[in-house]
PDB file of N, CA, C and O in Angstrom:
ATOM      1  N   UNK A   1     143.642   4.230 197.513  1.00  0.00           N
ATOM      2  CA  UNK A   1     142.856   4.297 198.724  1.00  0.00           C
ATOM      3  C   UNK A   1     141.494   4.907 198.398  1.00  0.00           C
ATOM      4  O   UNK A   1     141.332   5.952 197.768  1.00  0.00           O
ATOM      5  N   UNK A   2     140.682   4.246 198.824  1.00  0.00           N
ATOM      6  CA  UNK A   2     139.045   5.160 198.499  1.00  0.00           C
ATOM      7  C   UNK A   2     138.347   5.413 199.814  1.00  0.00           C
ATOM      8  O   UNK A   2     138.279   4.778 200.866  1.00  0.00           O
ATOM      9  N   UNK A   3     137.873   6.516 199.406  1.00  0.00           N
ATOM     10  CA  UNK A   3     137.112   7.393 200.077  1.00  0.00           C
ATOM     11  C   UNK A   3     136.057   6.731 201.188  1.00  0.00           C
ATOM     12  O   UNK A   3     135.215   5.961 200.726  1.00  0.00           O
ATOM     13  N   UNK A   4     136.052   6.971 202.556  1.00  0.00           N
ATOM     14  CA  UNK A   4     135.103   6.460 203.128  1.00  0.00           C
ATOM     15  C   UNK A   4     133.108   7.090 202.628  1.00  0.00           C
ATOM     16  O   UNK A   4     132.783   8.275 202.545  1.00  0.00           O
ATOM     17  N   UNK A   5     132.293   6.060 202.424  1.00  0.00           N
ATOM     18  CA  UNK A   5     130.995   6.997 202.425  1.00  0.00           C
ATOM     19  C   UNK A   5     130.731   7.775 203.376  1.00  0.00           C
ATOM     20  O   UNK A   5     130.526   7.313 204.499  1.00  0.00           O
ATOM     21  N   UNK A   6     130.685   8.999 203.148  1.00  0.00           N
ATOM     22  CA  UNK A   6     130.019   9.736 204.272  1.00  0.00           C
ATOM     23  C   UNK A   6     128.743   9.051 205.234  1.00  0.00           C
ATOM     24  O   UNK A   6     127.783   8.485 204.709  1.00  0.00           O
ATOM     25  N   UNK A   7     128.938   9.234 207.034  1.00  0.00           N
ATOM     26  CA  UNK A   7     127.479   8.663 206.884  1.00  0.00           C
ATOM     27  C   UNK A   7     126.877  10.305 207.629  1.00  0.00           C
ATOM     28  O   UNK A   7     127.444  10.875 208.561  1.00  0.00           O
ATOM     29  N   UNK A   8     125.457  10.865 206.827  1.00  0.00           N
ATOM     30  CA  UNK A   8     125.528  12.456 207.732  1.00  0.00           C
ATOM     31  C   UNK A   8     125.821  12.297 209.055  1.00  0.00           C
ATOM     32  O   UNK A   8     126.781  12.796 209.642  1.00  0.00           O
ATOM     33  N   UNK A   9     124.777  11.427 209.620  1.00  0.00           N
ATOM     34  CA  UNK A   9     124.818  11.411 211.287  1.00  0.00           C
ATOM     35  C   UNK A   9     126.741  11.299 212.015  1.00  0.00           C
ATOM     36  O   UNK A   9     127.046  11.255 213.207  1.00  0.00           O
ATOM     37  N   UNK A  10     127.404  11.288 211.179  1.00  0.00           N
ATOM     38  CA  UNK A  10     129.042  11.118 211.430  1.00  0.00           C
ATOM     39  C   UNK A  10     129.782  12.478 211.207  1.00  0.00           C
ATOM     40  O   UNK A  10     130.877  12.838 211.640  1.00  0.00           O
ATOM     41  N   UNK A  11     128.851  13.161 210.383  1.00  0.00           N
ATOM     42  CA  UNK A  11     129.485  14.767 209.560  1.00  0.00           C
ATOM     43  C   UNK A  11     129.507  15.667 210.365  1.00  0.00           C
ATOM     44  O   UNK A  11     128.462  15.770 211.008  1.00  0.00           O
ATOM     45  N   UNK A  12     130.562  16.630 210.683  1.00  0.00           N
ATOM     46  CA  UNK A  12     130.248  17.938 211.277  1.00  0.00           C
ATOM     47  C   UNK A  12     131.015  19.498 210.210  1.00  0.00           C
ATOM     48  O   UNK A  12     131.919  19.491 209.375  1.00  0.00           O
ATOM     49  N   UNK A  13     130.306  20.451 210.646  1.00  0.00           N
ATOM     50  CA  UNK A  13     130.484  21.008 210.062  1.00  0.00           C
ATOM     51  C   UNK A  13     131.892  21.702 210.360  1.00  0.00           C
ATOM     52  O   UNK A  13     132.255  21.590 211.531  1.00  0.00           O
ATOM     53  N   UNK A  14     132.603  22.283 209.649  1.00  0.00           N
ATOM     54  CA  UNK A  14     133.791  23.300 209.907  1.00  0.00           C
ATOM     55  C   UNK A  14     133.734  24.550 209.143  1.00  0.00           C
ATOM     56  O   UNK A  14     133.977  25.552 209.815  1.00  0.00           O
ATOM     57  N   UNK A  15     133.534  24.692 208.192  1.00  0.00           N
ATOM     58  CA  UNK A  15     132.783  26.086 207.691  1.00  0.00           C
ATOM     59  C   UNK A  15     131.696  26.123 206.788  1.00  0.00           C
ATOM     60  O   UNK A  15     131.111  25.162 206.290  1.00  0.00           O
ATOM     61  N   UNK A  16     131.501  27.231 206.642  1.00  0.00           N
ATOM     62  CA  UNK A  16     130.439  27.380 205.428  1.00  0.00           C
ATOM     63  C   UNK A  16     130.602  28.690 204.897  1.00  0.00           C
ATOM     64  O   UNK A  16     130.950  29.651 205.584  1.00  0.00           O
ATOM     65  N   UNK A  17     130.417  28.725 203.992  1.00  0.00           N
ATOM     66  CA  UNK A  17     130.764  30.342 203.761  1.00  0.00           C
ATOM     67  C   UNK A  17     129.636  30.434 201.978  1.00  0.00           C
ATOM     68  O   UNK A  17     129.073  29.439 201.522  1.00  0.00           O
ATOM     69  N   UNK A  18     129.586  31.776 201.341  1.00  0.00           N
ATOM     70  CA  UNK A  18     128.598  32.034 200.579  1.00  0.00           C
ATOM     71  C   UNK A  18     129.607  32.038 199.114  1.00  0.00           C
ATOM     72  O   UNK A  18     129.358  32.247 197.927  1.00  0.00           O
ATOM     73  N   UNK A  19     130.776  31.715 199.835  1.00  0.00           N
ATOM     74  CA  UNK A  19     131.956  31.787 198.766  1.00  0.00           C
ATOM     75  C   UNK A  19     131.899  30.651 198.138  1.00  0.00           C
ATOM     76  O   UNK A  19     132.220  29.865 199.030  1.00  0.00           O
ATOM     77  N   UNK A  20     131.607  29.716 196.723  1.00  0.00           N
ATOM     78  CA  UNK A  20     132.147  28.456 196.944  1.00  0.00           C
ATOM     79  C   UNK A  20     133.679  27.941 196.839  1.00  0.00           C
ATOM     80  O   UNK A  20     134.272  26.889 197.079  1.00  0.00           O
ATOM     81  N   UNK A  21     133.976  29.097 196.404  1.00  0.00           N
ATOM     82  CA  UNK A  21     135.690  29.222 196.161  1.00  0.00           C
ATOM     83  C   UNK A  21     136.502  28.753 197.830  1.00  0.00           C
ATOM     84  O   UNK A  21     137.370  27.964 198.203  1.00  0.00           O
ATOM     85  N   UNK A  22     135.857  29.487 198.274  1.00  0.00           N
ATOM     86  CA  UNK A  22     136.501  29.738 199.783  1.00  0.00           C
ATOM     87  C   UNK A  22     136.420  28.521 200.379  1.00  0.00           C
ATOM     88  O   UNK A  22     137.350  28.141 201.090  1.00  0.00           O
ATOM     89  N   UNK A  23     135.178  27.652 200.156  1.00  0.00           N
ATOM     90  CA  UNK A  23     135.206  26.073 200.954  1.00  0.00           C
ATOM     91  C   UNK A  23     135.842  25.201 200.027  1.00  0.00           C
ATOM     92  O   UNK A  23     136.183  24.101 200.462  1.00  0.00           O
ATOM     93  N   UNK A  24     136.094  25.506 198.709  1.00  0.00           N
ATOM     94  CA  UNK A  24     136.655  24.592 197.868  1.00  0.00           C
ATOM     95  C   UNK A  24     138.624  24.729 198.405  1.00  0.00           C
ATOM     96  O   UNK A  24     139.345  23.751 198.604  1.00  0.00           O
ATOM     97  N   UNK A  25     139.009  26.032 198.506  1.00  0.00           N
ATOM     98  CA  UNK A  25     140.242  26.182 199.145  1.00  0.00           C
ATOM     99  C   UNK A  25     140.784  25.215 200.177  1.00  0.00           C
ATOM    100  O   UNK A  25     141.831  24.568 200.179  1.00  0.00           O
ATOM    101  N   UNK A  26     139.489  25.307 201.326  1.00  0.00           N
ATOM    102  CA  UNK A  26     139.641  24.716 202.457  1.00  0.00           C
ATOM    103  C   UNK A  26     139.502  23.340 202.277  1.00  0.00           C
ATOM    104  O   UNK A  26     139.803  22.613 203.224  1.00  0.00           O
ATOM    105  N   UNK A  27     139.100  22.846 201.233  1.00  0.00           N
ATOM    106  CA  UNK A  27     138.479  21.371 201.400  1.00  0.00           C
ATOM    107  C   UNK A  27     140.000  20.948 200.697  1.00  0.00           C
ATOM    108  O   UNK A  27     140.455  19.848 201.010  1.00  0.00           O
ATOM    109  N   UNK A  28     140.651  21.669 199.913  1.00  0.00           N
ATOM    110  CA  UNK A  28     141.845  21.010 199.331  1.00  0.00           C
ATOM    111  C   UNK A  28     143.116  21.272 200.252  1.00  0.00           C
ATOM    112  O   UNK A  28     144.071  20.497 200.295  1.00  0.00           O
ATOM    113  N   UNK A  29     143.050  22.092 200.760  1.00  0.00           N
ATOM    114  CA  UNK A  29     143.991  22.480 202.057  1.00  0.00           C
ATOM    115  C   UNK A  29     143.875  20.968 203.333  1.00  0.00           C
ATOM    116  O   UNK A  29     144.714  20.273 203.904  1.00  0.00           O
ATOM    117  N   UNK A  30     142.569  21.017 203.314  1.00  0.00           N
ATOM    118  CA  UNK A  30     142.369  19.708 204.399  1.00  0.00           C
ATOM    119  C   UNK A  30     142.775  18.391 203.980  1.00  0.00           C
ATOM    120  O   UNK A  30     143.397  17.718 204.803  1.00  0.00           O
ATOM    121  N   UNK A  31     142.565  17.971 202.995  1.00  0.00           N
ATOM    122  CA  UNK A  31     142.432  16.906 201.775  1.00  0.00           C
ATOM    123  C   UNK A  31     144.237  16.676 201.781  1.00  0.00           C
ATOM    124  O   UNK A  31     144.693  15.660 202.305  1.00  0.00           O
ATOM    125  N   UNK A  32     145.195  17.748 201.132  1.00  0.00           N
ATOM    126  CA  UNK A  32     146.445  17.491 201.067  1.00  0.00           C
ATOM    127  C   UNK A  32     146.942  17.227 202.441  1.00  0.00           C
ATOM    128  O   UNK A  32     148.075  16.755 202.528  1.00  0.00           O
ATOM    129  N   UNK A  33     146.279  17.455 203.518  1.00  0.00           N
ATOM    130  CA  UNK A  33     146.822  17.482 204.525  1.00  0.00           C
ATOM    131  C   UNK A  33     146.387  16.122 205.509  1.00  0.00           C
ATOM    132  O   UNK A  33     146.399  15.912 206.722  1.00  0.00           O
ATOM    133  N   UNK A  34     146.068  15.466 204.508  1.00  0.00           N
ATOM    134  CA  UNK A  34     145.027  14.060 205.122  1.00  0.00           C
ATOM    135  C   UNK A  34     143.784  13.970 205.573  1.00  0.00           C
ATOM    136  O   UNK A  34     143.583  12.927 206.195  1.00  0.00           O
ATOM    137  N   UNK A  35     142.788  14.755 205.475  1.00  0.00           N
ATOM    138  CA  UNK A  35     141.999  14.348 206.113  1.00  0.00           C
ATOM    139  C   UNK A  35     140.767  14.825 205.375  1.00  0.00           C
ATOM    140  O   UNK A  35     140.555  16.006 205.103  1.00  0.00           O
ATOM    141  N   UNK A  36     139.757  13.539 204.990  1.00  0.00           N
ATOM    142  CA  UNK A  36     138.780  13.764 204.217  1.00  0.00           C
ATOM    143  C   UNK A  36     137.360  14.823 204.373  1.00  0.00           C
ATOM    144  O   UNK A  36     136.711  14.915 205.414  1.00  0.00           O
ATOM    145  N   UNK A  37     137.113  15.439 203.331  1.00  0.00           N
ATOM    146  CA  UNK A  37     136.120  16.563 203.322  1.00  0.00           C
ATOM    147  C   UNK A  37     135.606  16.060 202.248  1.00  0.00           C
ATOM    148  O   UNK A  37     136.014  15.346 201.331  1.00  0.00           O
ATOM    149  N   UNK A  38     133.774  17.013 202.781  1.00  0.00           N
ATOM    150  CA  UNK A  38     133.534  16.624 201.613  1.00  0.00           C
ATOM    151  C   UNK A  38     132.279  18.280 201.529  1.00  0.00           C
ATOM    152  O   UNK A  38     131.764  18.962 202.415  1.00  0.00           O
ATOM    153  N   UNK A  39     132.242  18.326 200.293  1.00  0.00           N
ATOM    154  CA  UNK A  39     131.815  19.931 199.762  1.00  0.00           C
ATOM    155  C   UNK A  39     129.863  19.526 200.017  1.00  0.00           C
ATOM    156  O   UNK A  39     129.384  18.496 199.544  1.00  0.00           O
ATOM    157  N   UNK A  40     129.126  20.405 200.707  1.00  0.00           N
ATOM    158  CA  UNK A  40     127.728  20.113 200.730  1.00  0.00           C
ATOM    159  C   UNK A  40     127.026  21.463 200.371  1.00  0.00           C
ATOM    160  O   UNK A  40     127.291  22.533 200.920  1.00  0.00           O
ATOM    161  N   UNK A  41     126.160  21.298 199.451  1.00  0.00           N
ATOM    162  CA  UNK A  41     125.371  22.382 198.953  1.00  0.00           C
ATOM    163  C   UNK A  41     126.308  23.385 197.977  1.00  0.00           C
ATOM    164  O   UNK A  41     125.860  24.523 197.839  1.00  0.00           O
ATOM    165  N   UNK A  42     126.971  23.217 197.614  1.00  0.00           N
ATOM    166  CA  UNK A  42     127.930  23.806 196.438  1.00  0.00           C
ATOM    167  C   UNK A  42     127.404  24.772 195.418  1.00  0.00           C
ATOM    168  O   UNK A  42     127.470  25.991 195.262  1.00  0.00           O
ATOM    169  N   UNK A  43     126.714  23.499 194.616  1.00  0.00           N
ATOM    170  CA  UNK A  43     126.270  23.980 193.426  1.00  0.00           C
ATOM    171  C   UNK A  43     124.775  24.941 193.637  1.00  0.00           C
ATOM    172  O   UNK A  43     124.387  25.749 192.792  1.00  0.00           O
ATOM    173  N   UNK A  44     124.013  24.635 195.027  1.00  0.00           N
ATOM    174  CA  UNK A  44     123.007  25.687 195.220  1.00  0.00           C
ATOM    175  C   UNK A  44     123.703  27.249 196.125  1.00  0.00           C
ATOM    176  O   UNK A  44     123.168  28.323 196.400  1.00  0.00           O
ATOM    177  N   UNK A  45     124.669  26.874 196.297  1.00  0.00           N
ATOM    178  CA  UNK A  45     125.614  28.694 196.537  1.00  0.00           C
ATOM    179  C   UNK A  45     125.688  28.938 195.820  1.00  0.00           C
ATOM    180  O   UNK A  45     125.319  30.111 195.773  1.00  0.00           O
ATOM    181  N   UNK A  46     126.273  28.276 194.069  1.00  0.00           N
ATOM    182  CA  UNK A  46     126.654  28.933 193.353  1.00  0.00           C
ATOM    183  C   UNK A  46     125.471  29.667 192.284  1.00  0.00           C
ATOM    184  O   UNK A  46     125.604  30.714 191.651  1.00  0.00           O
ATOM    185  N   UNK A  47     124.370  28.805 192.318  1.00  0.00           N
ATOM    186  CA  UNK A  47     123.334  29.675 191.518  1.00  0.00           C
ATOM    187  C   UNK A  47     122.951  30.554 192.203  1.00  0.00           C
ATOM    188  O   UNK A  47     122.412  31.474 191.587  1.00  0.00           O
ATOM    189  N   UNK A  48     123.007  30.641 193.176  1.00  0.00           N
ATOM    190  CA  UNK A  48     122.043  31.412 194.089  1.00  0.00           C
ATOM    191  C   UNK A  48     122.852  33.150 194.332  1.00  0.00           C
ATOM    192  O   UNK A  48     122.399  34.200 194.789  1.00  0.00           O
ATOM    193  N   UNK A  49     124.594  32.662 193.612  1.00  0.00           N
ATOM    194  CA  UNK A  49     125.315  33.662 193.793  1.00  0.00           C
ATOM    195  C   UNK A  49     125.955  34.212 195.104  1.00  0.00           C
ATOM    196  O   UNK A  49     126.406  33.415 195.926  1.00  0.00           O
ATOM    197  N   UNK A  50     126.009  35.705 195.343  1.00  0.00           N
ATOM    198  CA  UNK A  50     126.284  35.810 196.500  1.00  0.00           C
ATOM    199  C   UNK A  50     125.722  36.380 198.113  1.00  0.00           C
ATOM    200  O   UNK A  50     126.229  36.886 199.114  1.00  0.00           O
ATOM    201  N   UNK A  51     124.208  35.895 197.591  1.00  0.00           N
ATOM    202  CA  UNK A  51     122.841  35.514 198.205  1.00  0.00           C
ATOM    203  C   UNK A  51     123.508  34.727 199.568  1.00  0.00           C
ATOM    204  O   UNK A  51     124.357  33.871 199.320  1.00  0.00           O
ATOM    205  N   UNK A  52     123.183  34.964 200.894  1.00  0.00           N
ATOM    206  CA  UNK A  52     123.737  34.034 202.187  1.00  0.00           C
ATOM    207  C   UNK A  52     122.252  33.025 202.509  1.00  0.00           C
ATOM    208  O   UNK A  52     122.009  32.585 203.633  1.00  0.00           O
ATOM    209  N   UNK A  53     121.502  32.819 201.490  1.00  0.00           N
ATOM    210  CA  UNK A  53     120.556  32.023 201.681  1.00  0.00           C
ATOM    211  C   UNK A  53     120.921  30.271 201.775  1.00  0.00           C
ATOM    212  O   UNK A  53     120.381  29.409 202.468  1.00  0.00           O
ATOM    213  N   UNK A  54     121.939  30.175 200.885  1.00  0.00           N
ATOM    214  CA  UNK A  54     122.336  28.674 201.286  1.00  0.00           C
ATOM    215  C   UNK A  54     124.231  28.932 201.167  1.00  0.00           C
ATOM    216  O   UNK A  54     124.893  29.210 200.167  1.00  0.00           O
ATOM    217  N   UNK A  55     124.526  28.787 202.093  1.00  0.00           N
ATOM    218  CA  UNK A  55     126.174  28.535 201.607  1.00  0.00           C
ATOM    219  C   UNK A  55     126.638  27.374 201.456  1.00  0.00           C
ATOM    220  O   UNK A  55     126.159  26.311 201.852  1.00  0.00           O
ATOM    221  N   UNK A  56     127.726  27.593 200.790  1.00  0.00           N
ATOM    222  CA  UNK A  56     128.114  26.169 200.582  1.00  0.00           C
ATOM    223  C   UNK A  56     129.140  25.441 201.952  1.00  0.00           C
ATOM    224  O   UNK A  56     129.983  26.215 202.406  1.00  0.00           O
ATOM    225  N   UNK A  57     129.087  24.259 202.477  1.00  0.00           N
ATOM    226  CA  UNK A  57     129.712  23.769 203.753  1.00  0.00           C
ATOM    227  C   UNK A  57     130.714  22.673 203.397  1.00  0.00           C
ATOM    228  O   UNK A  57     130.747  21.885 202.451  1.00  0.00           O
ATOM    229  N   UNK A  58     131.675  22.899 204.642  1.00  0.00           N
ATOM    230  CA  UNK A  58     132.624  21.720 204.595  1.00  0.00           C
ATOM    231  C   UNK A  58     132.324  20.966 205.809  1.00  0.00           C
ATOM    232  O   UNK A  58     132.053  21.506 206.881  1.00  0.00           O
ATOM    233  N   UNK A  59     132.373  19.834 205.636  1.00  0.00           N
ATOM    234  CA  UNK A  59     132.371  18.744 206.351  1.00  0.00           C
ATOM    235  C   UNK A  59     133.258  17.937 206.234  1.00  0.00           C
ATOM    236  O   UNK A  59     133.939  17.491 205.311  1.00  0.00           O
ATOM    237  N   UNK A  60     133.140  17.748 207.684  1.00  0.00           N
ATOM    238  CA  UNK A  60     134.545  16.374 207.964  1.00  0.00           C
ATOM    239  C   UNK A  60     133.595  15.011 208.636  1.00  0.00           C
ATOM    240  O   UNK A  60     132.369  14.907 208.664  1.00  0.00           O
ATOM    241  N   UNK A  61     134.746  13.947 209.200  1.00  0.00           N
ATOM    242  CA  UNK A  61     134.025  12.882 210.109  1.00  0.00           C
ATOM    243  C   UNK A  61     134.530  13.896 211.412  1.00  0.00           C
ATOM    244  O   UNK A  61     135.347  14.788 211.637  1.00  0.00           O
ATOM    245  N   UNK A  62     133.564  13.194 212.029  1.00  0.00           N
ATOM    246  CA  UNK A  62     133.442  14.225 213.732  1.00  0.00           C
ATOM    247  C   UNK A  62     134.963  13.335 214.599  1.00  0.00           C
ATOM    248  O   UNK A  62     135.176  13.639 215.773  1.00  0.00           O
ATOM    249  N   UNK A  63     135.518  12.712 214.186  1.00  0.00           N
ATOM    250  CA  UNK A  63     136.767  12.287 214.673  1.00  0.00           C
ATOM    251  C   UNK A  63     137.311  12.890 214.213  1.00  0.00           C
ATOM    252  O   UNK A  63     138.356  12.264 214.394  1.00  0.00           O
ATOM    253  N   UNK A  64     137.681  13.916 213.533  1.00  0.00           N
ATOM    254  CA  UNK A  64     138.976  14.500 212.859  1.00  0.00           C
ATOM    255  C   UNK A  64     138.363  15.962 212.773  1.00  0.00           C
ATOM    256  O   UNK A  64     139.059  16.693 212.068  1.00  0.00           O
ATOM    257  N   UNK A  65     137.474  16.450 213.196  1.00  0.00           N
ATOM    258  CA  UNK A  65     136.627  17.771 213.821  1.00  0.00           C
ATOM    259  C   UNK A  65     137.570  18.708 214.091  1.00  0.00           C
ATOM    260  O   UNK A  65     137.771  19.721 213.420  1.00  0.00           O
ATOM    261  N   UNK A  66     138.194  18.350 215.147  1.00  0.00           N
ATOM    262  CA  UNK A  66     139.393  19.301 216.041  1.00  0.00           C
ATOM    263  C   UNK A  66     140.363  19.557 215.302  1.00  0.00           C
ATOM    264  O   UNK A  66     140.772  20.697 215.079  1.00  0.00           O
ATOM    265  N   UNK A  67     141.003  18.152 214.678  1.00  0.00           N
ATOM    266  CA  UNK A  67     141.983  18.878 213.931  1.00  0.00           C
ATOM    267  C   UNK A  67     141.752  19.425 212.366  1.00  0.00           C
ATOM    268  O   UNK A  67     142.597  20.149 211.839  1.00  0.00           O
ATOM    269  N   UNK A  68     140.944  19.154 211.907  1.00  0.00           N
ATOM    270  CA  UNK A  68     140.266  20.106 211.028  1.00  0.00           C
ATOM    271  C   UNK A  68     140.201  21.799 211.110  1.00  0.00           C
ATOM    272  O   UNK A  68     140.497  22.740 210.374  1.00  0.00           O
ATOM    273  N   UNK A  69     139.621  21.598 212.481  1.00  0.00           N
ATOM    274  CA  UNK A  69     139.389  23.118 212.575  1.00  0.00           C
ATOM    275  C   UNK A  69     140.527  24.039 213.085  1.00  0.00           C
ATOM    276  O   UNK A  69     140.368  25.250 213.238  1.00  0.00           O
ATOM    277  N   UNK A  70     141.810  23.312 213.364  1.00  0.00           N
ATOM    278  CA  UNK A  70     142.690  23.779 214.030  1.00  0.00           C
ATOM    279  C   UNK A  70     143.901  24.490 212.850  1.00  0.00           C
ATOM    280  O   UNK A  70     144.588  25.508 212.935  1.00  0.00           O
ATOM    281  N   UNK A  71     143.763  23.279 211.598  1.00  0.00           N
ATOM    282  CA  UNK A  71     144.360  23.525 210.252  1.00  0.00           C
ATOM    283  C   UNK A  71     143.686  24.790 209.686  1.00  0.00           C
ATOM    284  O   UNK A  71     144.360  25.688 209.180  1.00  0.00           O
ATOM    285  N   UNK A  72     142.386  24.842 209.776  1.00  0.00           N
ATOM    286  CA  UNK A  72     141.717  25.839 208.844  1.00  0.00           C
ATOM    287  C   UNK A  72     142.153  27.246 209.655  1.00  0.00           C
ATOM    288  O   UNK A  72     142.667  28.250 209.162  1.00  0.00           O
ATOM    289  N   UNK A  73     141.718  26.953 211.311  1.00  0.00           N
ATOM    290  CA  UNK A  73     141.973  28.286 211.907  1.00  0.00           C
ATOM    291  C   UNK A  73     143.391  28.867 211.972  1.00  0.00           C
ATOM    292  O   UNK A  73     143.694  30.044 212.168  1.00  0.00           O
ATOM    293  N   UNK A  74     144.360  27.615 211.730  1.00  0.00           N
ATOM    294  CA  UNK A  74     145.905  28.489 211.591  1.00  0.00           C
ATOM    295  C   UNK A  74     146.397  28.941 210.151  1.00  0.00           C
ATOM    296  O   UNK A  74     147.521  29.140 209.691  1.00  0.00           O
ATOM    297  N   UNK A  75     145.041  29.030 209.585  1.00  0.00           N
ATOM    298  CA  UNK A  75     145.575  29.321 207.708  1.00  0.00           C
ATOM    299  C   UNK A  75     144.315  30.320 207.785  1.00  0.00           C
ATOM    300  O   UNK A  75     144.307  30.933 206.717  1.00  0.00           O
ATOM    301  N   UNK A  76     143.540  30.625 208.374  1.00  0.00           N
ATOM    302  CA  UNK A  76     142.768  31.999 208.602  1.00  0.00           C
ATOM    303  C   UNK A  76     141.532  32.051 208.332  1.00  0.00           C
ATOM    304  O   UNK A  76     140.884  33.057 208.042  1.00  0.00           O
ATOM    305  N   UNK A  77     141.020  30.522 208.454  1.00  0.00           N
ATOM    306  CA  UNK A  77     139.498  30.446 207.738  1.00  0.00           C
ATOM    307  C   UNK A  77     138.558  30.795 209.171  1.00  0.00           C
ATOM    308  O   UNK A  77     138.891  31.030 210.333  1.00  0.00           O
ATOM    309  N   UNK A  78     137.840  30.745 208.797  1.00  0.00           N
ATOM    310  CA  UNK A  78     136.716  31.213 210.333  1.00  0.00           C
ATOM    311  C   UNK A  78     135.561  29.461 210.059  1.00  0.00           C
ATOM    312  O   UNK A  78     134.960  28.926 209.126  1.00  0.00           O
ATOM    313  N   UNK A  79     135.806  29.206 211.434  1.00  0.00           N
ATOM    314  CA  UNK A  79     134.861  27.792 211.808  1.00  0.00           C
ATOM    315  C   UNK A  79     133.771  28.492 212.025  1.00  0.00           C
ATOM    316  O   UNK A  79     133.623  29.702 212.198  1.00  0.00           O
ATOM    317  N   UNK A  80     132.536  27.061 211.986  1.00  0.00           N
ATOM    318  CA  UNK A  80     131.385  27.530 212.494  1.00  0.00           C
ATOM    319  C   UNK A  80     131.591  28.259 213.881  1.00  0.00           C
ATOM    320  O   UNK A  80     132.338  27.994 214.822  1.00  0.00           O
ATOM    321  N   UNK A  81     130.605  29.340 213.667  1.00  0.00           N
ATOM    322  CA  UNK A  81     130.243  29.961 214.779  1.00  0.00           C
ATOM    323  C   UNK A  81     131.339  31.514 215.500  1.00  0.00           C
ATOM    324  O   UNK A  81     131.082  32.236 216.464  1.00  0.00           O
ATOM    325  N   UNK A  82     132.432  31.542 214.634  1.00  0.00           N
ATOM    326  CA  UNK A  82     133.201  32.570 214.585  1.00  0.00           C
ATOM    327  C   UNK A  82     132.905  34.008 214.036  1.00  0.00           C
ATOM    328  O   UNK A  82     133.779  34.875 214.073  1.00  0.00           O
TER     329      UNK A  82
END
C-alpha cells in the first residue's frame, strides 16, 4: 500500500513539540495504529537543539484529525494548543 502525497492545504497539525524524539514516538504510535503522519521540520529542531524556535510537527489529513488527536491524548501527548 503507498502512501497518499500529502497535499499541505489537507494537513493539520496534532503536535509539535521541540523534542524530535517525542513527535517521532507519536508519528509511529499513529502509523501502527493506521493512520498516516507525516514528520515536518524535523531535521531544523534537531540542529537548532533544544531552542523552541522551530519544533518539529506532526501532521495528519484533516479527516482523521479527531481521531488522531484522541489516540495521542489517551497515550498522554498534548495537541496543539494544550
Amino acid at each position: 500500500m503507498s502512501k497518499r502525497q500529502p497535499e499541505p492545504e489537507q494537513l493539520v497539525e496534532v503536535l509539535a513539540a521541540i523534542d524530535p524524539m517525542q513527535v517521532r514516538m507519536a508519528h509511529d504510535l499513529l502509523e501502527s495504529n493506521g493512520i498516516e503522519s507525516f514528520i515536518f521540520d524535523e531535521e531544523s529542531s534537531r540542529m537548532l537543539g533544544s531552542t523552541a524556535a522551530i519544533p518539529a510537527r506532526l501532521m495528519v489529513h484533516a479527516d482523521v484529525r479527531d481521531d488522531a488527536l484522541k489516540l495521542l491524548a489517551d497515550l498522554g501527548f498534548e495537541g496543539p494548543g494544550d
